[in-house]
N, C-alpha and C positions, 0 to 999 in steps of 0.2 A: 367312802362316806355313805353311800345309797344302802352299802352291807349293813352299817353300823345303825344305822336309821331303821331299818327293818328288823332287825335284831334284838337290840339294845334299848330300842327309842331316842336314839341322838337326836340330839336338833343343833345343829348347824350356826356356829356364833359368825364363821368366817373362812374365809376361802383364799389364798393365794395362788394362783397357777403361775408355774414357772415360764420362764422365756421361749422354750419352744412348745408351747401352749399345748401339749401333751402331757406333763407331769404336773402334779401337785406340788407346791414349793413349803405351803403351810396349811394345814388347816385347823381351827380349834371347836371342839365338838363340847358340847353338855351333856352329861349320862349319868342318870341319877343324880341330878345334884350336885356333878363334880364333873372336871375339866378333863379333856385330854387334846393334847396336840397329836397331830402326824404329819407325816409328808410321805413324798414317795422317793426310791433309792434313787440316788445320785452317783454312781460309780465312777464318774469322773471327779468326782470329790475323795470319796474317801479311795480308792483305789483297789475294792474288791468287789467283785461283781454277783456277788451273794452270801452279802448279809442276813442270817437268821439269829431273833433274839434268844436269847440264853439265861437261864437262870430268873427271869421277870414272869410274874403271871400279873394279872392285870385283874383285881378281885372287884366284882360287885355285891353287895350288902346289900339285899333286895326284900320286898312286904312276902313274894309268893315265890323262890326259886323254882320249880316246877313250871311255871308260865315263861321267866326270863328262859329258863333252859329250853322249852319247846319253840318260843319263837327263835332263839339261835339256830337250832338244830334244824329248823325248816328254812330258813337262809342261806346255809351251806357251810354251818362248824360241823364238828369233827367230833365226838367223844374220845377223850382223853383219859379221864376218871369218872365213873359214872356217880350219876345227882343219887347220891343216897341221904338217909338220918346219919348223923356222925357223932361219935363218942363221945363230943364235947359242946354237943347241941343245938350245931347246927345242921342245916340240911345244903351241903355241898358238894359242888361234882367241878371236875375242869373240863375245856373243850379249848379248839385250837379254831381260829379263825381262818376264812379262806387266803390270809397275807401269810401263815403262820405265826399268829400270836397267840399265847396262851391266856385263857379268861378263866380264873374261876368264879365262882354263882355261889353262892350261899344266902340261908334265911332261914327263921324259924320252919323246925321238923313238922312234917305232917302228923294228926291223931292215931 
C-alpha cells in the first residue's frame, strides 16, 4: 500500500489484516479515480507458493505520463517498455511494480 501511495498517489479507502497479523487479507486503494483491490499471497489457500500475474497490465490514463512514470520509477518499478510518443497518440510506457505487477502509464504526447 505505502509503494502504491508513493507512486501512484493511492489513498487508502480500507485495510483488512489477516489473522496472523502479518499479512494483508484485503485492501481497497483509489488511483486516479478508479478502484483497485489487493491482498497478499495466501499459499495455504491456493496451493502454490508463487503466484506471478500473467497476461493483466494494470493501465493508468493520466493528465502528464512523464510525472506518473518518474514518481514510479523513484519508488522502486522496473521499466518494462519504456514511456515513449506512440503511433496512436499516446504517450506510453510499461513498468512492473516491486510485487511484480505490470502497470502501464499513458497520456497525452509531449510538444
Amino acid at each position: 500500500i505505502e509503494f502504491y501511495a508513493r507512486a501512484f498517489g493511492a489513498e487508502e479507502v480500507m485495510r483488512m489484516p489477516a489473522e496472523d497479523g502479518e499479512r494483508l487479507l484485503h485492501a481497497h486503494l483509489r488511483i486516479n479515480g478508479g478502484s483497485l483491490m489487493l491482498a497478499d499471497e495466501f499459499p495455504e489457500w491456493t496451493g502454490e507458493a508463487d503466484i506471478k500475474p500473467v497476461g493483466v497490465s494494470l493501465h493508468l490514463q493520466v493528465d502528464d505520463a512523464d510525472e506518473w512514470w518518474g514518481r514510479a520509477l523513484v519508488n522502486g518499478a522496473i521499466p518494462v517498455m519504456p514511456l515513449e510518443n506512440q503511433f496512436w497518440g499516446d504517450r506510453y510506457g510499461q513498468l512492473r511494480d516491486p510485487f511484480g505487477h505490470l502497470w502501464s502509464i499513458g497520456g497525452p504526447q509531449k510538444g
